[in-house]
TIVO-2410 file (N, C-alpha, C; in nm, 3 decimals):
# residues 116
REC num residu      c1      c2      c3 atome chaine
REC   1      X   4.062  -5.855  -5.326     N      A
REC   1      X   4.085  -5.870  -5.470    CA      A
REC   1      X   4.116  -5.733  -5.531     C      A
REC   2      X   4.248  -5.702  -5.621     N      A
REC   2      X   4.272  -5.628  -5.679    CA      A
REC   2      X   4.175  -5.577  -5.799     C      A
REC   3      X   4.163  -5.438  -5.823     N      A
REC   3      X   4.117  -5.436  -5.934    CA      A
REC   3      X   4.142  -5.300  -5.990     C      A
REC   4      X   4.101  -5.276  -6.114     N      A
REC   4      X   4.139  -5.129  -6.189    CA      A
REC   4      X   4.015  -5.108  -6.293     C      A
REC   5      X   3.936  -5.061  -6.288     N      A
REC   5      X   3.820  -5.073  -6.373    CA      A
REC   5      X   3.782  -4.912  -6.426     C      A
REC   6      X   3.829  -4.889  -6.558     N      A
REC   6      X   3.851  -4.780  -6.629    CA      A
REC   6      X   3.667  -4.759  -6.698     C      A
REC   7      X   3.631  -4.656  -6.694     N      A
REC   7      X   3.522  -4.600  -6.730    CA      A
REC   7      X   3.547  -4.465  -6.825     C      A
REC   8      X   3.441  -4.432  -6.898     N      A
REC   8      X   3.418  -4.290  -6.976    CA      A
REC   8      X   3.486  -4.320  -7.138     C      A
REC   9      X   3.523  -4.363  -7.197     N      A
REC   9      X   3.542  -4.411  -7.291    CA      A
REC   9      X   3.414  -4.372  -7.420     C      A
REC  10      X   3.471  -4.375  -7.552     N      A
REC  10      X   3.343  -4.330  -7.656    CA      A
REC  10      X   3.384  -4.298  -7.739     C      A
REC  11      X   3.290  -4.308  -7.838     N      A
REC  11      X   3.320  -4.197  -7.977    CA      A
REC  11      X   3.304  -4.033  -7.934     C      A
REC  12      X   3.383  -4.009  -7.978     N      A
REC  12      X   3.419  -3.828  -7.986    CA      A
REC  12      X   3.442  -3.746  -8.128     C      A
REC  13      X   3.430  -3.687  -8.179     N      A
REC  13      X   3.471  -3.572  -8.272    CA      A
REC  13      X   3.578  -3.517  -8.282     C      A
REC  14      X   3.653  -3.531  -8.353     N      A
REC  14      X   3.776  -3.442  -8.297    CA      A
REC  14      X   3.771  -3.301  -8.272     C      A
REC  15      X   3.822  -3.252  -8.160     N      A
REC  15      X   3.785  -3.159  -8.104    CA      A
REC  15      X   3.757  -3.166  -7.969     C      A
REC  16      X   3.662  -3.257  -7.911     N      A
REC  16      X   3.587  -3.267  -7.821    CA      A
REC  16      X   3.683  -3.318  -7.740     C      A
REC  17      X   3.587  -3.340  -7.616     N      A
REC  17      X   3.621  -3.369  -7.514    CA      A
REC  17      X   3.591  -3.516  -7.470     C      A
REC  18      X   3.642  -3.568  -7.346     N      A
REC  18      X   3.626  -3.692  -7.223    CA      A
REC  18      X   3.698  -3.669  -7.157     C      A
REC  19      X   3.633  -3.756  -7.033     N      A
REC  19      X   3.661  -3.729  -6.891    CA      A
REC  19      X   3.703  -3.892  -6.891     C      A
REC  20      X   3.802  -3.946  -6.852     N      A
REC  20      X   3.836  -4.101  -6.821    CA      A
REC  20      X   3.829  -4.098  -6.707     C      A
REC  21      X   3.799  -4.225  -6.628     N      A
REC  21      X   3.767  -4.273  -6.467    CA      A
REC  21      X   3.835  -4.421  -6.432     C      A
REC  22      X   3.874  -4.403  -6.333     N      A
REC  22      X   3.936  -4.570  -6.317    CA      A
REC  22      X   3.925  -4.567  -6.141     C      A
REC  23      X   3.835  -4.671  -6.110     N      A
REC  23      X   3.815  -4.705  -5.990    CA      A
REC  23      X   3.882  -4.790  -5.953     C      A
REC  24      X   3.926  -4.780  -5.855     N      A
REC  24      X   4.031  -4.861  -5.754    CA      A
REC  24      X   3.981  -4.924  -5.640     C      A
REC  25      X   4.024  -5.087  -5.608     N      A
REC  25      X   3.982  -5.135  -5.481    CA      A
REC  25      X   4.053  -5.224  -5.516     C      A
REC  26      X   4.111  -5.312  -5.359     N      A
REC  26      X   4.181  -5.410  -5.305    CA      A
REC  26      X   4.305  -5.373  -5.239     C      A
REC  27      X   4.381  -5.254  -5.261     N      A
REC  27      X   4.490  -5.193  -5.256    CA      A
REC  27      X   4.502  -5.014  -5.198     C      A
REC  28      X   4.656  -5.035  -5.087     N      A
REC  28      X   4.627  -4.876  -5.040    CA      A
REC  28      X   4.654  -4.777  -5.114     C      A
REC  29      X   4.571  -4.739  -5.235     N      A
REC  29      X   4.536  -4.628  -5.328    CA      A
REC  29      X   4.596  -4.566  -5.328     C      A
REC  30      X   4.614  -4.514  -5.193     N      A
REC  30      X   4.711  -4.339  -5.162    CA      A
REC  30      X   4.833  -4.402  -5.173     C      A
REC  31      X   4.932  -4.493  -5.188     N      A
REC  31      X   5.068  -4.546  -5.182    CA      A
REC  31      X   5.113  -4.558  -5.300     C      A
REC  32      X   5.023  -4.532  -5.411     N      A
REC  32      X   5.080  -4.615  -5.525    CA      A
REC  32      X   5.079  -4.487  -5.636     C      A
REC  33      X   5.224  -4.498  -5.716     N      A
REC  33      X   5.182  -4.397  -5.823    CA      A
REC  33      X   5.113  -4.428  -5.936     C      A
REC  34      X   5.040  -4.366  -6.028     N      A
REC  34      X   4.903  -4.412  -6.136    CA      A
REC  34      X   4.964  -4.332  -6.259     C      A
REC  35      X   4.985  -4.386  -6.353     N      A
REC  35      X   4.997  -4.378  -6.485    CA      A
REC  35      X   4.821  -4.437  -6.556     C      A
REC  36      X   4.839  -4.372  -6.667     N      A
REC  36      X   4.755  -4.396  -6.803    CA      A
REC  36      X   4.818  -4.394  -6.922     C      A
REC  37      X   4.797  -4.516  -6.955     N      A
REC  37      X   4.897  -4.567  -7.080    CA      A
REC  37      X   4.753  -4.561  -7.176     C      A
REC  38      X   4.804  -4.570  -7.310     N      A
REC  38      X   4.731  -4.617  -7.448    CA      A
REC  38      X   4.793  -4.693  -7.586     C      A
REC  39      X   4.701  -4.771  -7.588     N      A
REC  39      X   4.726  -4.830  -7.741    CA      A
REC  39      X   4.646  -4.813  -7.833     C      A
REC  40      X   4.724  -4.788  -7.930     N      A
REC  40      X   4.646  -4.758  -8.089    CA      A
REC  40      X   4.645  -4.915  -8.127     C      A
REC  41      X   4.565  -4.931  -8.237     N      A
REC  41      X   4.602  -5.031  -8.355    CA      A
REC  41      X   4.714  -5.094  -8.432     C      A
REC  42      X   4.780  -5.134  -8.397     N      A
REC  42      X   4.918  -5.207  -8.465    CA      A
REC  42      X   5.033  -5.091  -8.404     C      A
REC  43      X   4.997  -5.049  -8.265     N      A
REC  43      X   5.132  -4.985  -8.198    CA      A
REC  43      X   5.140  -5.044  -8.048     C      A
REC  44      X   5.240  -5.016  -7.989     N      A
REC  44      X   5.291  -5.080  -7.874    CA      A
REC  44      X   5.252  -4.981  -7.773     C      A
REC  45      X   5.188  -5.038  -7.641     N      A
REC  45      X   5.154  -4.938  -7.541    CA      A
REC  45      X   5.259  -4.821  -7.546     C      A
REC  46      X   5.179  -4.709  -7.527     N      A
REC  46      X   5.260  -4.576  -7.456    CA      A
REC  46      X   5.193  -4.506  -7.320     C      A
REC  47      X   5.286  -4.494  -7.262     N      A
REC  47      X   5.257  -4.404  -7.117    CA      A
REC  47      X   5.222  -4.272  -7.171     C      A
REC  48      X   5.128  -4.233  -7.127     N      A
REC  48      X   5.099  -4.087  -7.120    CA      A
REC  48      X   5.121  -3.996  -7.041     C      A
REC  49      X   5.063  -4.018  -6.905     N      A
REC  49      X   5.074  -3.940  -6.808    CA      A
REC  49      X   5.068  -4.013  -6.704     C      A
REC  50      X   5.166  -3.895  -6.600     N      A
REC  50      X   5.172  -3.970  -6.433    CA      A
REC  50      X   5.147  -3.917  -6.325     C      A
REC  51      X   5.110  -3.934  -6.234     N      A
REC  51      X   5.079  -3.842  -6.095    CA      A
REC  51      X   5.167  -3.903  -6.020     C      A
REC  52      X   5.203  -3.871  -5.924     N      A
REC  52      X   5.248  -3.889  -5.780    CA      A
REC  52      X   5.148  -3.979  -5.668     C      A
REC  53      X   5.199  -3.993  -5.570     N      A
REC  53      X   5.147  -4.005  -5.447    CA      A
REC  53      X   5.001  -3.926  -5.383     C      A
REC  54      X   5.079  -3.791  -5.406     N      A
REC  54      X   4.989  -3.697  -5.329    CA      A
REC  54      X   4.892  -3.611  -5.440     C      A
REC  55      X   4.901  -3.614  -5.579     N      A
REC  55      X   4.883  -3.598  -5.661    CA      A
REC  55      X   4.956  -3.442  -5.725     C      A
REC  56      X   5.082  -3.410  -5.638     N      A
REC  56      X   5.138  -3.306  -5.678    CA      A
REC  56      X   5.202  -3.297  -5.797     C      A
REC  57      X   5.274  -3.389  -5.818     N      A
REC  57      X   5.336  -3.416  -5.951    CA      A
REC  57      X   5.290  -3.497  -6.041     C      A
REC  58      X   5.255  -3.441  -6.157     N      A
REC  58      X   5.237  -3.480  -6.303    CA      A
REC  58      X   5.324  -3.466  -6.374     C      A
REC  59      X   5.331  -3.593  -6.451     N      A
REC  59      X   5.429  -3.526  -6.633    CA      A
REC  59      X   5.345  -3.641  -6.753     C      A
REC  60      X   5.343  -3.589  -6.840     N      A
REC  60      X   5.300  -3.569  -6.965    CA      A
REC  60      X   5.409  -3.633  -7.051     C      A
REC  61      X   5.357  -3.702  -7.141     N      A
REC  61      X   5.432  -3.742  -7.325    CA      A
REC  61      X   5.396  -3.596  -7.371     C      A
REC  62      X   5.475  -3.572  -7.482     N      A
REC  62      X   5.432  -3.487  -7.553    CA      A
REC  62      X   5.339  -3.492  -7.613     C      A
REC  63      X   5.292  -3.634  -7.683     N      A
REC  63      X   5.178  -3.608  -7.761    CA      A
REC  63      X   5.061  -3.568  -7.715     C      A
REC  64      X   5.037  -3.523  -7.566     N      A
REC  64      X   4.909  -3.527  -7.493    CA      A
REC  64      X   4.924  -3.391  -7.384     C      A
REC  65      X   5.061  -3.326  -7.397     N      A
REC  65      X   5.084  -3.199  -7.310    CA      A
REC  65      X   5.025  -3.092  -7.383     C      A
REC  66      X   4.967  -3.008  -7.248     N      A
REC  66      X   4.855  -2.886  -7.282    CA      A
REC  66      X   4.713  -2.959  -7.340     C      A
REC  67      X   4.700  -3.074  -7.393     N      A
REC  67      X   4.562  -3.137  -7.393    CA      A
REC  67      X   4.461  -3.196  -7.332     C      A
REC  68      X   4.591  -3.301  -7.209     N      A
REC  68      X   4.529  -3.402  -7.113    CA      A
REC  68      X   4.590  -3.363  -6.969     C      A
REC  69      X   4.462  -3.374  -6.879     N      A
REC  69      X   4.531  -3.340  -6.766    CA      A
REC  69      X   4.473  -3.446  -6.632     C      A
REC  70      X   4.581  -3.520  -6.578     N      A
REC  70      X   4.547  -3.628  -6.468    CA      A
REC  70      X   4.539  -3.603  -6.397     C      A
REC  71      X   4.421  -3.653  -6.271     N      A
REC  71      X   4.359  -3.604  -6.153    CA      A
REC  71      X   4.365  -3.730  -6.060     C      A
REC  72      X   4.384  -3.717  -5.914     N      A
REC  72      X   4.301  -3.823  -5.860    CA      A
REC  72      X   4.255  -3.799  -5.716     C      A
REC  73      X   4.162  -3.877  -5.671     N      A
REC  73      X   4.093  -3.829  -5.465    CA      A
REC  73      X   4.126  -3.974  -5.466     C      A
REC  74      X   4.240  -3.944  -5.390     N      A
REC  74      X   4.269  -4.070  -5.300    CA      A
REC  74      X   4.155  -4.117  -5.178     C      A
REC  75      X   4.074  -3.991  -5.143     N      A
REC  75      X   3.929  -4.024  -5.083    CA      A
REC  75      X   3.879  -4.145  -5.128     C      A
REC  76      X   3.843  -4.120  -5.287     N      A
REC  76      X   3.760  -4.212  -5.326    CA      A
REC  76      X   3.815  -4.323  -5.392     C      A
REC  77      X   3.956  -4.314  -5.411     N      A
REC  77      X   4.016  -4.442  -5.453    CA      A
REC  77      X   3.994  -4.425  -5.594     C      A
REC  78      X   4.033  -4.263  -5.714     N      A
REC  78      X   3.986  -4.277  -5.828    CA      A
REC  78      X   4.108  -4.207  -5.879     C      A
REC  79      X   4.139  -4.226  -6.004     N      A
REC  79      X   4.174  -4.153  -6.081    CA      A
REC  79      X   4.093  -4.102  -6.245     C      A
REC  80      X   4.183  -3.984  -6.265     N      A
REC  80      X   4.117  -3.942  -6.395    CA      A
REC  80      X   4.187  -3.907  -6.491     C      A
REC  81      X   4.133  -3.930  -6.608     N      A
REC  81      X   4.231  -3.828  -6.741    CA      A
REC  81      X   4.090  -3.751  -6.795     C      A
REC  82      X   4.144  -3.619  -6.795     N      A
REC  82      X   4.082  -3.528  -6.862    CA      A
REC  82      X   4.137  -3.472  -6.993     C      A
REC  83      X   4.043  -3.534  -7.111     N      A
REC  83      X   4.105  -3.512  -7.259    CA      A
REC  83      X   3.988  -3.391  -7.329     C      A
REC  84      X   4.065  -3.293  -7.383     N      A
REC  84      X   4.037  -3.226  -7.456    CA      A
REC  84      X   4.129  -3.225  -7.575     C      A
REC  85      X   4.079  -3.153  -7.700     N      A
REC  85      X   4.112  -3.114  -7.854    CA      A
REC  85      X   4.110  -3.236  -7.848     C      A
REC  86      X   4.052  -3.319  -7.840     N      A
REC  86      X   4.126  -3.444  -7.919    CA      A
REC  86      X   4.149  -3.489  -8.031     C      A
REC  87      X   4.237  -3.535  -8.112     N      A
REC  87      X   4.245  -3.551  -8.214    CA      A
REC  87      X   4.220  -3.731  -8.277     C      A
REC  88      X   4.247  -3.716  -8.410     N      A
REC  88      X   4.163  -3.905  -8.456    CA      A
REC  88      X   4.323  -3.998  -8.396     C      A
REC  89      X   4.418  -3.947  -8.382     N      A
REC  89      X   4.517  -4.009  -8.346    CA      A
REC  89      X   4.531  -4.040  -8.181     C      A
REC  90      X   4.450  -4.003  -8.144     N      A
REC  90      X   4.388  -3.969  -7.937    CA      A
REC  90      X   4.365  -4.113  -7.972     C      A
REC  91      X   4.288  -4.193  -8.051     N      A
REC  91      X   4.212  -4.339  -8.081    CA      A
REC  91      X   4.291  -4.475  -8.041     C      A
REC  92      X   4.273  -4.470  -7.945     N      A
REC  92      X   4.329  -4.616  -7.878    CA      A
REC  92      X   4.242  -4.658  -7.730     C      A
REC  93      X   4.282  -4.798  -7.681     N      A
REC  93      X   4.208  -4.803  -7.596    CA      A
REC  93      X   4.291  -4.772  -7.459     C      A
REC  94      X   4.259  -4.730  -7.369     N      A
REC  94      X   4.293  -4.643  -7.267    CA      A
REC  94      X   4.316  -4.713  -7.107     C      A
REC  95      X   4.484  -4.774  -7.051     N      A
REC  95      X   4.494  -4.836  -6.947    CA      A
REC  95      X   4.499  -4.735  -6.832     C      A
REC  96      X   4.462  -4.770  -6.693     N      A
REC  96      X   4.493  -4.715  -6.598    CA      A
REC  96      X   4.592  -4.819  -6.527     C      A
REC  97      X   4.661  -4.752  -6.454     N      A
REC  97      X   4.817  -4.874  -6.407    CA      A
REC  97      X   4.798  -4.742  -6.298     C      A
REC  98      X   4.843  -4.905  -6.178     N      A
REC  98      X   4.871  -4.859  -6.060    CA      A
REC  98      X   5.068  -4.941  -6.007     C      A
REC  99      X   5.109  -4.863  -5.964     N      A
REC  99      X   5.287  -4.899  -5.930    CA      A
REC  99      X   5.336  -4.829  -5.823     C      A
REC 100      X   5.398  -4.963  -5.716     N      A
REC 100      X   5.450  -4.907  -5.641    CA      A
REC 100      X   5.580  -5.027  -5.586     C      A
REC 101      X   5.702  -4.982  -5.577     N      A
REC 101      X   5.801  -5.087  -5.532    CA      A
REC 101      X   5.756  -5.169  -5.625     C      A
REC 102      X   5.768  -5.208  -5.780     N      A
REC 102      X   5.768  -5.293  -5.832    CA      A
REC 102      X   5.637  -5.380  -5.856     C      A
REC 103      X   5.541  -5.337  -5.777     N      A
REC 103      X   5.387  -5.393  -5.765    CA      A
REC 103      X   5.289  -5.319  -5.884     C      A
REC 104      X   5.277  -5.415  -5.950     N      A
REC 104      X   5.179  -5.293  -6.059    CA      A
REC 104      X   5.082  -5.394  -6.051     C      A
REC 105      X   4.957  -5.299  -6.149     N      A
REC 105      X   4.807  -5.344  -6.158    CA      A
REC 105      X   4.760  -5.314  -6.256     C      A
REC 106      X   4.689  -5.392  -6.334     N      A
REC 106      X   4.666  -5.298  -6.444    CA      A
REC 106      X   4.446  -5.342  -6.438     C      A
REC 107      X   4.404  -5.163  -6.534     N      A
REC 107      X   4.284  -5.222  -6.540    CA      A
REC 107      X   4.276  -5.277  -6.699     C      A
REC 108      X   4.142  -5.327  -6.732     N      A
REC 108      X   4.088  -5.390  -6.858    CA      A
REC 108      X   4.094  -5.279  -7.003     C      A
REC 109      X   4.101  -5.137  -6.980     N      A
REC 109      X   4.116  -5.102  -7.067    CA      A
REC 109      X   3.972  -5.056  -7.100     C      A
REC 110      X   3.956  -4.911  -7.155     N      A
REC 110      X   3.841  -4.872  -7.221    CA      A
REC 110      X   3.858  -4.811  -7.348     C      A
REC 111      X   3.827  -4.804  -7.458     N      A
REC 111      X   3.829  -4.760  -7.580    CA      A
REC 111      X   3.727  -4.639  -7.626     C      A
REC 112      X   3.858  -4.549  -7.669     N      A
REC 112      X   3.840  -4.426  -7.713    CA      A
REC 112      X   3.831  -4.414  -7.850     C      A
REC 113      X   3.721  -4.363  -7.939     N      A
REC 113      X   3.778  -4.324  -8.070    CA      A
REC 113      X   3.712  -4.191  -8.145     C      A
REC 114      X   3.807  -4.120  -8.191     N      A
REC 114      X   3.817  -3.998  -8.234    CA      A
REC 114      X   3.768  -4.003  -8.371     C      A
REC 115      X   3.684  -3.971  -8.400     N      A
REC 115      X   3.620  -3.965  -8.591    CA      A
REC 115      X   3.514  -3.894  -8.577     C      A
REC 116      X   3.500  -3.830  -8.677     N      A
REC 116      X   3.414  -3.753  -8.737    CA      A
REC 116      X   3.248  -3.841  -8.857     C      A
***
């Protein structure tokens, strides 16, 4: 059984920090490239960021370059987004997507929100 199950999610300050987590099982982890998408409130998913295979290559939206930076151990079958400055506009809830040859996955989504 496939799955994508996103963790670390919360209220934050703007400013602050989170660490996002998305555990992976059913699927060969290391084959697939991993995006983290987000949605705000009355907007349409956006991709944020992407890794590679091997996790050499990343790229970034602008709204999240020099702030957020994606990680993953294909060891453990995880990926990560690491958010700093964040701002109240960071506030959406937070997908991990797995894709490969047309095969995607998506997890449930965890919710982030930025306020003071």
């Amino acid at each position: 059984q496939v799955q994508l199950v996103e963790s670390g999610g919360g209220l934050v300050q703007p400013g602050g920090s989170l660490r996002l987590s998305c555990a992976a099982s059913g699927f060969n982890f290391g084959n697939y490239q991993l995006r983290w998408y987000r949605q705000a409130p009355g907007k349409e998913r956006e991709l944020i960021a992407f890794i590679g295979q091997s996790g050499s290559t990343t790229i970034y939206a602008d709204s999240v370059k020099g702030r957020f930076a994606i990680s993953r151990d294909n060891a453990k079958n995880m990926v990560y987004l690491q958010m700093n400055s964040l701002k109240p506009e960071d506030t959406a809830v937070y997908y991990c997507n797995a894709l490969q040859l047309g095969r995607t996955y998506w997890g449930e989504g965890t919710l982030v929100t930025v306020s003071s």
